[in-house]
ZADREN-847756 format. One line per field, with one value per residue: x, y, z of N, C-alpha, C, CB in turn; residue in one letter. Coordinates in steps of 0.02 Angstrom, whole numbers. Glycine has a CB too. Layout:
N
n.xx: (X_...)
n.yy: (Y_...)
n.zz: (Z_...)
ca.xx: (X_...)
ca.yy: (Y_...)
ca.zz: (Z_...)
c.xx: (X_...)
c.yy: (Y_...)
c.zz: (Z_...)
cb.xx: (X_...)
cb.yy: (Y_...)
cb.zz: (Z_...)
type: (a_...)
end
This chain:
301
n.xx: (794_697_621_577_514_378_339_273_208_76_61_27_-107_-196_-217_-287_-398_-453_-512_-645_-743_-691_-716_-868_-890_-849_-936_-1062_-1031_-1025_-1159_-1232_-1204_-1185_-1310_-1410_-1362_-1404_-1498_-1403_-1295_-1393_-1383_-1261_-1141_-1097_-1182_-1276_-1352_-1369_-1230_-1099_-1173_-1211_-1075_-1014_-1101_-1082_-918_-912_-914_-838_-625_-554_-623_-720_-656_-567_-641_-731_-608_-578_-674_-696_-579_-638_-704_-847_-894_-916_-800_-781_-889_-790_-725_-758_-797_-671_-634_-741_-685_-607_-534_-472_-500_-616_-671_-561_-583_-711_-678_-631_-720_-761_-699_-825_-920_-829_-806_-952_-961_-845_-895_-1014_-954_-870_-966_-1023_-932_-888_-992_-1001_-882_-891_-1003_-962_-848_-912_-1006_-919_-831_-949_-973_-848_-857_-964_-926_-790_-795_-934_-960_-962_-1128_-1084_-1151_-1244_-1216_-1075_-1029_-1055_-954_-839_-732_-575_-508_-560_-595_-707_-841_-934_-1036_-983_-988_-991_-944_-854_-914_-967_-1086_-1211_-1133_-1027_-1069_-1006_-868_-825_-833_-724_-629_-570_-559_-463_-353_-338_-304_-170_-83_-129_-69_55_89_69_153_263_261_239_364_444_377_403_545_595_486_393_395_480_417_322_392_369_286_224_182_89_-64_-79_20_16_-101_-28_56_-22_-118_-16_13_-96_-107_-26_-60_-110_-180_-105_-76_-199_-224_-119_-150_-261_-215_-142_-211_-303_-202_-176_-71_-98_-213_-396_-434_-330_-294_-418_-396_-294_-378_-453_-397_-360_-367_-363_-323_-343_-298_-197_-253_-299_-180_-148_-254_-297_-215_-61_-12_-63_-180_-87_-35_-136_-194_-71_-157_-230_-214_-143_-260_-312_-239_-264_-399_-385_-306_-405_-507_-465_-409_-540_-622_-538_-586_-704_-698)
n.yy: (-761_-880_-823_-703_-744_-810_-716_-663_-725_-733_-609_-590_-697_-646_-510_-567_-632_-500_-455_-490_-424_-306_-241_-263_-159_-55_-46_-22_70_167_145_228_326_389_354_375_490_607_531_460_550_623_507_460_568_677_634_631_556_441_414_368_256_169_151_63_-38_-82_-89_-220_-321_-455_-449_-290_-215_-125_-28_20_105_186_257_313_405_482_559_639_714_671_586_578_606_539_434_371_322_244_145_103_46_-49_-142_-296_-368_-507_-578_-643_-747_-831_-846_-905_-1014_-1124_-1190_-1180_-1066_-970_-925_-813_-731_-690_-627_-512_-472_-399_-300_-240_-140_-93_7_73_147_246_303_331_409_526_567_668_716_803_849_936_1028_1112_1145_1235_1361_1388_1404_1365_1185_1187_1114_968_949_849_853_865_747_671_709_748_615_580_526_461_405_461_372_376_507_680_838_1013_1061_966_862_716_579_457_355_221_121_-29_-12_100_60_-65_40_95_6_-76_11_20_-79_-110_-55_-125_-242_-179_-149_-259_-359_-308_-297_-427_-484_-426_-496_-619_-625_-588_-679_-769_-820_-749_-620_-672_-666_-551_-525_-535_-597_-498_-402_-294_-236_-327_-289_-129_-174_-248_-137_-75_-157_-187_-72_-108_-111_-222_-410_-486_-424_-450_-584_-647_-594_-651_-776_-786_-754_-869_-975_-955_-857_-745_-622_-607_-466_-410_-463_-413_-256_-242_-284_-180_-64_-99_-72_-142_-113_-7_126_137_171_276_373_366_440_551_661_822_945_991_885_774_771_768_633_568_591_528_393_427_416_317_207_241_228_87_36_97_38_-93_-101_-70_-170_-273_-255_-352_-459)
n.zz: (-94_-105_-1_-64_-163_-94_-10_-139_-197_-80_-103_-219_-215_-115_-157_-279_-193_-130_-248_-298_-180_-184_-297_-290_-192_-237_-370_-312_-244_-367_-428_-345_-336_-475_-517_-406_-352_-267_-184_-97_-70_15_118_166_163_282_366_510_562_476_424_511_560_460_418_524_492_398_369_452_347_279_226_167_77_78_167_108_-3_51_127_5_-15_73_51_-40_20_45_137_332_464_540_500_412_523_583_508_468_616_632_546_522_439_367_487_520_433_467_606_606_521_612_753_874_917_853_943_999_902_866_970_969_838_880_985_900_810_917_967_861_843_924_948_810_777_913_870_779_822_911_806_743_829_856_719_717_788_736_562_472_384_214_123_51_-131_-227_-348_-348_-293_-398_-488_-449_-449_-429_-527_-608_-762_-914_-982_-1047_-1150_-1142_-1110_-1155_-1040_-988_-924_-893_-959_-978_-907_-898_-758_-730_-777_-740_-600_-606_-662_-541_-456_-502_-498_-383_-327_-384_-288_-169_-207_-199_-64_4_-47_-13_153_159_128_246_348_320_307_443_522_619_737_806_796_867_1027_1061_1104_1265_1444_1505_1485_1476_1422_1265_1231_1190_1106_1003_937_876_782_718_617_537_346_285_273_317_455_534_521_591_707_764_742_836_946_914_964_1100_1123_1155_1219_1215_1240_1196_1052_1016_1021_918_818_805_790_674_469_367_213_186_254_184_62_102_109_-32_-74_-13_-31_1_70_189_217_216_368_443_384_465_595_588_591_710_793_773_826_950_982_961_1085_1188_1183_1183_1314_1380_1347_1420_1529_1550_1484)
ca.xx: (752_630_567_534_451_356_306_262_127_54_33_-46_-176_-204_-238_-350_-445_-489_-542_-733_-760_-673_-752_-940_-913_-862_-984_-1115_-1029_-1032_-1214_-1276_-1139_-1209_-1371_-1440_-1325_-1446_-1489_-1313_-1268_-1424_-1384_-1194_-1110_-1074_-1239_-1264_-1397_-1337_-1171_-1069_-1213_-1187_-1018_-1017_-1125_-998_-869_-917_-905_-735_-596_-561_-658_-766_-631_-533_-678_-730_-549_-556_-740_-663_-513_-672_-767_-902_-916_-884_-721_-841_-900_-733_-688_-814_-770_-615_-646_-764_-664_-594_-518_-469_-521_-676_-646_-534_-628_-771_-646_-608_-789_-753_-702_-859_-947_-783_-812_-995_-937_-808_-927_-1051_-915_-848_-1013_-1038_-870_-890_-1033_-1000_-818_-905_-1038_-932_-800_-943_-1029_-860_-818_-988_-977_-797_-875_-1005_-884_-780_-843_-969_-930_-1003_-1127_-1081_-1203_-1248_-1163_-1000_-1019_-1072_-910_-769_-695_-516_-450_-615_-613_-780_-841_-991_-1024_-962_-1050_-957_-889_-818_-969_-1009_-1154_-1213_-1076_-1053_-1042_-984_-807_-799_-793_-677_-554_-569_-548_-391_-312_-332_-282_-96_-79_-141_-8_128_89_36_220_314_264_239_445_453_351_451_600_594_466_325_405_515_345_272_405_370_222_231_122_51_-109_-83_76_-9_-144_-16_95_-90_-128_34_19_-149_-90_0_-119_-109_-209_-52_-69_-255_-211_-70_-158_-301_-184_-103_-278_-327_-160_-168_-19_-140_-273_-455_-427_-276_-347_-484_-382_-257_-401_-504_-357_-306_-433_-342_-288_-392_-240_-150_-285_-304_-123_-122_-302_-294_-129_-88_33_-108_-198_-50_-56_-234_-189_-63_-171_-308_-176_-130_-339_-359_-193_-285_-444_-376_-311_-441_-551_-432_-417_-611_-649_-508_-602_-743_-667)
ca.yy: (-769_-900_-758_-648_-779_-844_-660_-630_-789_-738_-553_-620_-722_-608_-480_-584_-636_-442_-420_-487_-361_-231_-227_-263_-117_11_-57_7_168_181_175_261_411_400_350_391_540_636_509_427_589_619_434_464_649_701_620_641_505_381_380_296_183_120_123_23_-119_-104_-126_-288_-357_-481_-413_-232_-169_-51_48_73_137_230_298_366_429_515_605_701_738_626_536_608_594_481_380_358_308_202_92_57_18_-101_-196_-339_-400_-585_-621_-663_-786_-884_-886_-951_-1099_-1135_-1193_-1174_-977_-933_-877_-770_-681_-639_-561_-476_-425_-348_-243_-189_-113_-40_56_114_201_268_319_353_505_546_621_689_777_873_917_991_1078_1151_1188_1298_1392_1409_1418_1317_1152_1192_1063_944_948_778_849_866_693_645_727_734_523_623_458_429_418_462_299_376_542_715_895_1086_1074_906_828_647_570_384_335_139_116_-57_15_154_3_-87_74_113_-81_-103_66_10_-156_-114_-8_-166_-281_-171_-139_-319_-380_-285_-331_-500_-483_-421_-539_-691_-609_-603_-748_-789_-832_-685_-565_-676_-687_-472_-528_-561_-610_-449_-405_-206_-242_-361_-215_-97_-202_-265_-111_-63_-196_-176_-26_-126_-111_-290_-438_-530_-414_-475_-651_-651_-575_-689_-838_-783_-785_-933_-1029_-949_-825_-675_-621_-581_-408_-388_-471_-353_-195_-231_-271_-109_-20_-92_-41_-168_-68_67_184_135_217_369_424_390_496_604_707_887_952_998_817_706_769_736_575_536_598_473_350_407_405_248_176_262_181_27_42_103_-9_-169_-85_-82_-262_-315_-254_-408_-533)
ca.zz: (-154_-76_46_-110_-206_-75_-9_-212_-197_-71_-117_-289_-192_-72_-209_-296_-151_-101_-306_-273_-143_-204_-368_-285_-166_-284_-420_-274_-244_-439_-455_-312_-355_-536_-553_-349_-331_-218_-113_-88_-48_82_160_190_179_356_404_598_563_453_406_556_572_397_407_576_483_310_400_490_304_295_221_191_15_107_227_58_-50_113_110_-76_-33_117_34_-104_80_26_205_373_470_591_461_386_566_606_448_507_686_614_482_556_371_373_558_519_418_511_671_567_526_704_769_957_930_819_979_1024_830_852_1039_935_779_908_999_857_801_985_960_797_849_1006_916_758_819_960_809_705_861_923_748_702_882_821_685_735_841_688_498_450_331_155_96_-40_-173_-262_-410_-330_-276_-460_-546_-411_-444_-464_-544_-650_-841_-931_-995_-1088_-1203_-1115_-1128_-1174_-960_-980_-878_-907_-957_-1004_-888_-875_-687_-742_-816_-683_-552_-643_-669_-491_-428_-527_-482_-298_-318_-387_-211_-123_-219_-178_-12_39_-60_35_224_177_125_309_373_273_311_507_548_646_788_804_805_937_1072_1060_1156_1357_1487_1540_1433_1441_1351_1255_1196_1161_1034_955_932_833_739_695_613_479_294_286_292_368_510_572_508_621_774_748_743_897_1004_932_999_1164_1117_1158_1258_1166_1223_1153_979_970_1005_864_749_802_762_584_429_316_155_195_289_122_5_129_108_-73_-106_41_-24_10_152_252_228_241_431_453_388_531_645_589_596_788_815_772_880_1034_983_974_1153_1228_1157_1199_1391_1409_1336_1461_1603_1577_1450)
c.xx: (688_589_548_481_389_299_260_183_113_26_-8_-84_-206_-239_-302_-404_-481_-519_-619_-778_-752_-714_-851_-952_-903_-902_-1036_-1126_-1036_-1109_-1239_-1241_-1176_-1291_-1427_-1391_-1336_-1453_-1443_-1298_-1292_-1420_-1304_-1147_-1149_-1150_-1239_-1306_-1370_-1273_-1132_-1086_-1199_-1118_-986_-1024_-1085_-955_-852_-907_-855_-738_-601_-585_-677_-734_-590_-594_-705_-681_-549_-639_-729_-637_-568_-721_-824_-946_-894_-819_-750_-856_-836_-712_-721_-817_-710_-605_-679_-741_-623_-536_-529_-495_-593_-698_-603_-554_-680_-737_-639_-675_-796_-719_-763_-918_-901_-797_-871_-996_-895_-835_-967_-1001_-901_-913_-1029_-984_-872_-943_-1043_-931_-852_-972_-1006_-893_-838_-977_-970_-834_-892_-990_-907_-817_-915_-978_-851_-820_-871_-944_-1002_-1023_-1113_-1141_-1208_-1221_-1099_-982_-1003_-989_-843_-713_-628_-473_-508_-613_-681_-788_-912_-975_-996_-989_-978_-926_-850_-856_-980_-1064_-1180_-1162_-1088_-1011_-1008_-893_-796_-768_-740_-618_-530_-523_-475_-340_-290_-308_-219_-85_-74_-90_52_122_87_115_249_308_251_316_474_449_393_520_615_556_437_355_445_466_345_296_405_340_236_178_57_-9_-125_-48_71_-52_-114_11_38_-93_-78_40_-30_-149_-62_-41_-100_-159_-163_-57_-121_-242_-160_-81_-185_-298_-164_-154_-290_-268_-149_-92_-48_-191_-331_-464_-368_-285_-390_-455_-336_-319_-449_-459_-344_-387_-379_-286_-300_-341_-193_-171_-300_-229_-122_-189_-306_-220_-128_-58_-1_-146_-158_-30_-109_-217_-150_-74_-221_-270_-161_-205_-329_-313_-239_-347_-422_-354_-353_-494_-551_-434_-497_-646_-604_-545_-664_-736_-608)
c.yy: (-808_-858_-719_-695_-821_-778_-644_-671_-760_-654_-552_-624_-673_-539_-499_-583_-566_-416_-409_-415_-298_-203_-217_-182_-25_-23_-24_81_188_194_198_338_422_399_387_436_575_592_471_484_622_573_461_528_664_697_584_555_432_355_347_248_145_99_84_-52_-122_-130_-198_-324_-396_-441_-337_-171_-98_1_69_119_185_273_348_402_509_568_653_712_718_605_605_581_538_429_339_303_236_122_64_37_-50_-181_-244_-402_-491_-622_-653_-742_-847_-915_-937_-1019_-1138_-1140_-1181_-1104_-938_-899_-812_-717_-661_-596_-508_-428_-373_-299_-199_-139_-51_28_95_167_235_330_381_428_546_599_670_755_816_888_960_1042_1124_1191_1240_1361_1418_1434_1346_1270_1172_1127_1041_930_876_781_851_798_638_665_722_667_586_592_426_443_426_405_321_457_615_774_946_1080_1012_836_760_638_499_336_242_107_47_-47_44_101_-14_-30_84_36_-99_-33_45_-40_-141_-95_-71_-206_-273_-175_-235_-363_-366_-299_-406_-520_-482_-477_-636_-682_-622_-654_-736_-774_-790_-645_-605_-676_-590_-470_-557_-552_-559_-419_-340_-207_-275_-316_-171_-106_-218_-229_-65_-97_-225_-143_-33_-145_-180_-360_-486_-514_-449_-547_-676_-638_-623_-781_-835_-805_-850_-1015_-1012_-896_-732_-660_-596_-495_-382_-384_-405_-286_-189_-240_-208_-58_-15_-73_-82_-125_14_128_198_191_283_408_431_452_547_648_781_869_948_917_756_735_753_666_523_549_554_414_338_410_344_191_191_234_126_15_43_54_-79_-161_-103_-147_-297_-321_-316_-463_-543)
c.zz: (-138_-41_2_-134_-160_-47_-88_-203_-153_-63_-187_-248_-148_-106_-263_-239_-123_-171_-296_-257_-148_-236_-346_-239_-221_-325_-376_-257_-294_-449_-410_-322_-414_-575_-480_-340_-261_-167_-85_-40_40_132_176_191_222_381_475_594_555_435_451_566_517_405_457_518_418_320_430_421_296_239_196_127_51_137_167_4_1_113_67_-50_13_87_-16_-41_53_111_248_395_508_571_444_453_607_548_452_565_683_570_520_488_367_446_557_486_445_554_633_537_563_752_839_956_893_883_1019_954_849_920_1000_883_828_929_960_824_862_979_916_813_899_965_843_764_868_913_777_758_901_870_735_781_871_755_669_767_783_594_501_389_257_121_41_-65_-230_-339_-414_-322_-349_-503_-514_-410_-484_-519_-613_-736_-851_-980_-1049_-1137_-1137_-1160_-1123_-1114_-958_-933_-905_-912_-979_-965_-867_-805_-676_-734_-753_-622_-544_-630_-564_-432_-456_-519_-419_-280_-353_-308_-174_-139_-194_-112_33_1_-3_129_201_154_191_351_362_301_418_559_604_733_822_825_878_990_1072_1141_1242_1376_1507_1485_1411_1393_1274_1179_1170_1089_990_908_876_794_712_638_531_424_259_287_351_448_561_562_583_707_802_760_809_959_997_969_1068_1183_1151_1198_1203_1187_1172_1066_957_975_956_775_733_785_705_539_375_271_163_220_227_82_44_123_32_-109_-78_30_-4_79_222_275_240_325_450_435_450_586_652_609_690_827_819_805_939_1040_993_1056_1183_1223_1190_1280_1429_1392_1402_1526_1632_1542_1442)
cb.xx: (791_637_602_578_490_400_364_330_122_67_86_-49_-173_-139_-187_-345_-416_-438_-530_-739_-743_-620_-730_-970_-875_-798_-997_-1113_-966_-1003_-1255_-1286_-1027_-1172_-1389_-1456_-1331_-1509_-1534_-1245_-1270_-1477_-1400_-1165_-1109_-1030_-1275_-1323_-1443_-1359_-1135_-1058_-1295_-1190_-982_-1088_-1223_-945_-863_-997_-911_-685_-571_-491_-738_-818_-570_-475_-729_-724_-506_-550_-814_-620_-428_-719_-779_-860_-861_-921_-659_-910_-934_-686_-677_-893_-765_-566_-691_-800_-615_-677_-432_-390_-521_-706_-632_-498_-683_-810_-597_-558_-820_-700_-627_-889_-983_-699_-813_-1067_-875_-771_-986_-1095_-867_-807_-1057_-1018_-813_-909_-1079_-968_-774_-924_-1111_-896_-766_-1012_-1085_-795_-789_-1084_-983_-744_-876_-1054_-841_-744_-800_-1023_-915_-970_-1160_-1037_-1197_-1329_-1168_-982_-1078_-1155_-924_-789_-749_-465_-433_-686_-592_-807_-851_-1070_-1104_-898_-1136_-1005_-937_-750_-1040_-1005_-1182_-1193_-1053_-1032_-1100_-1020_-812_-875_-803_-704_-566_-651_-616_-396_-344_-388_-334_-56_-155_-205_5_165_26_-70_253_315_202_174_475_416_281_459_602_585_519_295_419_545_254_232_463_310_163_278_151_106_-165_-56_131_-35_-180_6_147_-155_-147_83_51_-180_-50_36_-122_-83_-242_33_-64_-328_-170_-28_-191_-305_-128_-72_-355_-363_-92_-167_7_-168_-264_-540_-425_-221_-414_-577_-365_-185_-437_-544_-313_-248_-460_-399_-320_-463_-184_-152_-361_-329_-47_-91_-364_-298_-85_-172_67_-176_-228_35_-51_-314_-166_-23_-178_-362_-117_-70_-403_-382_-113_-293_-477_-328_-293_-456_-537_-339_-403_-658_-613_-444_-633_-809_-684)
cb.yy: (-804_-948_-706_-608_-841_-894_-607_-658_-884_-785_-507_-701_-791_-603_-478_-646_-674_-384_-460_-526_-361_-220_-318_-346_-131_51_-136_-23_211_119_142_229_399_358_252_340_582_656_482_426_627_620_338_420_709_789_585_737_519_371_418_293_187_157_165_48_-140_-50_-97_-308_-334_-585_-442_-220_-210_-63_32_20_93_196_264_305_366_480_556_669_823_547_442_617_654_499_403_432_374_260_121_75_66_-70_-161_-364_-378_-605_-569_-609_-759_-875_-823_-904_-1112_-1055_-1257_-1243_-937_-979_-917_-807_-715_-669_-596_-514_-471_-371_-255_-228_-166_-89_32_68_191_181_228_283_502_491_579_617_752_864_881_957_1038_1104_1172_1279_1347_1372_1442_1348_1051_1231_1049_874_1018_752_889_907_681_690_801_739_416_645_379_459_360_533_236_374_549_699_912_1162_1079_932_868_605_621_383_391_77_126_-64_64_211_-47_-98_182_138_-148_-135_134_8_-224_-58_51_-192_-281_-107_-80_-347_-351_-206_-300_-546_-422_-380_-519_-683_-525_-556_-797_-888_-881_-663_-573_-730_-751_-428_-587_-522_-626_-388_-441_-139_-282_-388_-172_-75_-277_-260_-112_-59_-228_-152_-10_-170_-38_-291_-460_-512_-351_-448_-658_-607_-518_-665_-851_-706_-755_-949_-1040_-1029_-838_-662_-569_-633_-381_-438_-535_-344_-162_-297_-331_-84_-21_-213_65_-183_-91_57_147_67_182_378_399_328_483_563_713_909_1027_1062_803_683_810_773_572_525_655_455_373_467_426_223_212_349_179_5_76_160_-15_-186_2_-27_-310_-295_-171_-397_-549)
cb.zz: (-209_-36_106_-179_-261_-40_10_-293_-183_-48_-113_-342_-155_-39_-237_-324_-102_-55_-372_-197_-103_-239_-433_-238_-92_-325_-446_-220_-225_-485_-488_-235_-379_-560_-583_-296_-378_-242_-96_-174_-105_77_107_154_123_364_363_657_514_415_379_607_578_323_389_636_474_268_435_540_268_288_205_229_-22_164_324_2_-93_173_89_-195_-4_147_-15_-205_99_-21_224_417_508_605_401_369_605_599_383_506_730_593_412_593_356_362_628_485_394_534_726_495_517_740_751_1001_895_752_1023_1041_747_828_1117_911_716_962_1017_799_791_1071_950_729_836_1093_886_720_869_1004_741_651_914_969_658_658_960_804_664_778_901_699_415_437_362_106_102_-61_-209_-264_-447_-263_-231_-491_-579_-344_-518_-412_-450_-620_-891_-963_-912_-1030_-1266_-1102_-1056_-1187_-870_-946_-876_-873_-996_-1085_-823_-950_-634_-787_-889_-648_-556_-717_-730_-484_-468_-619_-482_-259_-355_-446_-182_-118_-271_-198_-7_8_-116_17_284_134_88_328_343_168_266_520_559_620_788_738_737_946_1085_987_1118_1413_1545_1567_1451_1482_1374_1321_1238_1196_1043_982_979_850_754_733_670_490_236_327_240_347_511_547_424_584_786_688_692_907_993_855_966_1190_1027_1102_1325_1185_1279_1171_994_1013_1053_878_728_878_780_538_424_285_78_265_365_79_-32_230_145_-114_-114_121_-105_-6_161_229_184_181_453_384_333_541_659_501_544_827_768_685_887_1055_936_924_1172_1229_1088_1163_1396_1386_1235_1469_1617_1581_1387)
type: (x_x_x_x_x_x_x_x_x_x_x_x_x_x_x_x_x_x_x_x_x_x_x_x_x_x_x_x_x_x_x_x_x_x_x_x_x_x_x_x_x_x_x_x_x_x_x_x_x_x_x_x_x_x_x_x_x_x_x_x_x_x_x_x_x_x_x_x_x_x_x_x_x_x_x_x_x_x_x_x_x_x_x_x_x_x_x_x_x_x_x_x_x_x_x_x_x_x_x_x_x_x_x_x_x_x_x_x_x_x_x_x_x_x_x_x_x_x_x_x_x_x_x_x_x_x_x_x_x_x_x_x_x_x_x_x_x_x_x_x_x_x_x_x_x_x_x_x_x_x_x_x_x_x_x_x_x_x_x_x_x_x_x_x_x_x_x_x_x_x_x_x_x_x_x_x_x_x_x_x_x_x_x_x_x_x_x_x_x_x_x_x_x_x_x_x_x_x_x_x_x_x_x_x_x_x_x_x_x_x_x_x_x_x_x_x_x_x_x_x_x_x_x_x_x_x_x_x_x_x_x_x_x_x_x_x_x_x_x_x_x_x_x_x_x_x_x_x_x_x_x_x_x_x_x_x_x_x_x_x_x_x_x_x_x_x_x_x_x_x_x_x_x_x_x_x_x_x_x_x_x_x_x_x_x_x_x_x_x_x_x_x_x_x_x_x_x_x_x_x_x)
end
């Protein structure tokens, strides 16, 4: 019972603490979807240009608003798969934070923020230029049109007056936020309960004796446990570097792997037989990123 109620606190706070962000990043996707449709849509759908780059520097934001609203933007093909991917390579959730507590690792975080940026976009066009080369080969992707972008929120109430097709209009991107921010935030409660039950339940010290000397082994478990839509999980990795439990490759390939909540909100918007494979294939992407990632930092830090 203490391990529930103790897991319970700290899936409240934990819940609150990601509201802020949540709420500011969809409030942004809200009015550039609603009021900048067009150019929302020219800045980020399957843009060779800009979208991994943005979603490189989004991502670097602490915790993990952006890779879940990214997620849901994802599952209505809003973003690319690149972008998408590039937002979670980048997100780093709670680590950022912490180091920045810890004044003698804050030059190990902005080594860390830059990488992660380098990756994302190396990662993040790399995906975008062998799908549009598949896709030339095969059928072409049909563009989305800034009104698809404008009407597709599958989860969206109309908040203003509505026309003969059911079209919105007056919509108060306020509200829309809001419904969107508190839809996403039960998901995050349950999800962030329940491993921190795990987590309560089997203990700190248990996880860390997983870990041994060797720093491939090191990278692979990270990297699996990156994986977990958690803040506990980066908290936990994060903690481990800074006591000397870890190597800073290892660190950075479990946090280039995790995307916070974000894996959470892609299984529950991304549904559909065909997409819940695509989902655990993004899932075994972004394990192999994290590897490779944690392998090639090892080779000079």
């Amino acid at each position: 019972m203490d391990a529930f109620l103790h897991a319970l606190s700290d899936a409240s706070l934990d819940t609150l603490k990601a509201l802020p962000i949540l709420y500011l990043a969809y409030l942004l996707v809200a009015y550039f979807s609603h009021s900048q449709s067009k150019n929302f849509t020219k800045f980020l759908n399957k843009s060779k240009h800009a979208g991994p780059a943005a979603g490189a520097f989004l991502g670097c934001i602490p915790q993990c608003g952006f890779s879940s609203v990214m997620s849901d933007l994802y599952s209505r093909r809003s973003i690319s798969l690149g972008t998408l991917i590039a937002v979670f390579i980048a997100t780093s959730d709670e680590a950022i934070p912490i180091m920045i507590s810890e004044p003698s690792f804050i030059g190990d975080m902005f080594i860390m923020i830059g990488l992660k940026v380098v990756f994302a976009l190396i990662f993040g066009y790399g995906i975008d230029l062998v799908i549009s080369l598949f896709q030339k080969k095969r059928l072409p992707a049909e563009p989305i049109l800034a009104e698809d972008l404008e009407h597709q929120h599958d989860h969206c109430t109309c908040h203003g007056h509505s026309d003969s097709k059911g079209h919105c209009h007056k919509e108060n991107i306020f509200l829309d936020a809001l419904y969107h921010t508190l839809n996403i935030m039960i998901y995050i409660f349950v999800a962030t309960l329940i491993i921190g039950i795990i987590v309560e339940s089997v203990g700190l010290e248990a996880l860390t004796s997983w870990f041994g000397g060797n720093v491939y082994i090191q990278i692979l478990l990270a990297s699996l446990i990156g994986l977990i839509p958690n803040c506990a999980a980066s908290v936990f990795l994060v903690e481990l570097y800074i006591n000397g439990g870890i190597a800073f490759s290892a660190m950075f390939a479990g946090l280039s792997a995790g995307a916070g909540v974000g894996l959470v909100v892609l299984f529950i918007k991304n549904r559909g037989k065909k997409n819940i494979l695509q989902n655990i294939g993004i899932v075994g992407l972004m394990y192999a990123i994290g590897v490779i990632s944690g392998m090639l930092v090892s080779l000079f830090y």
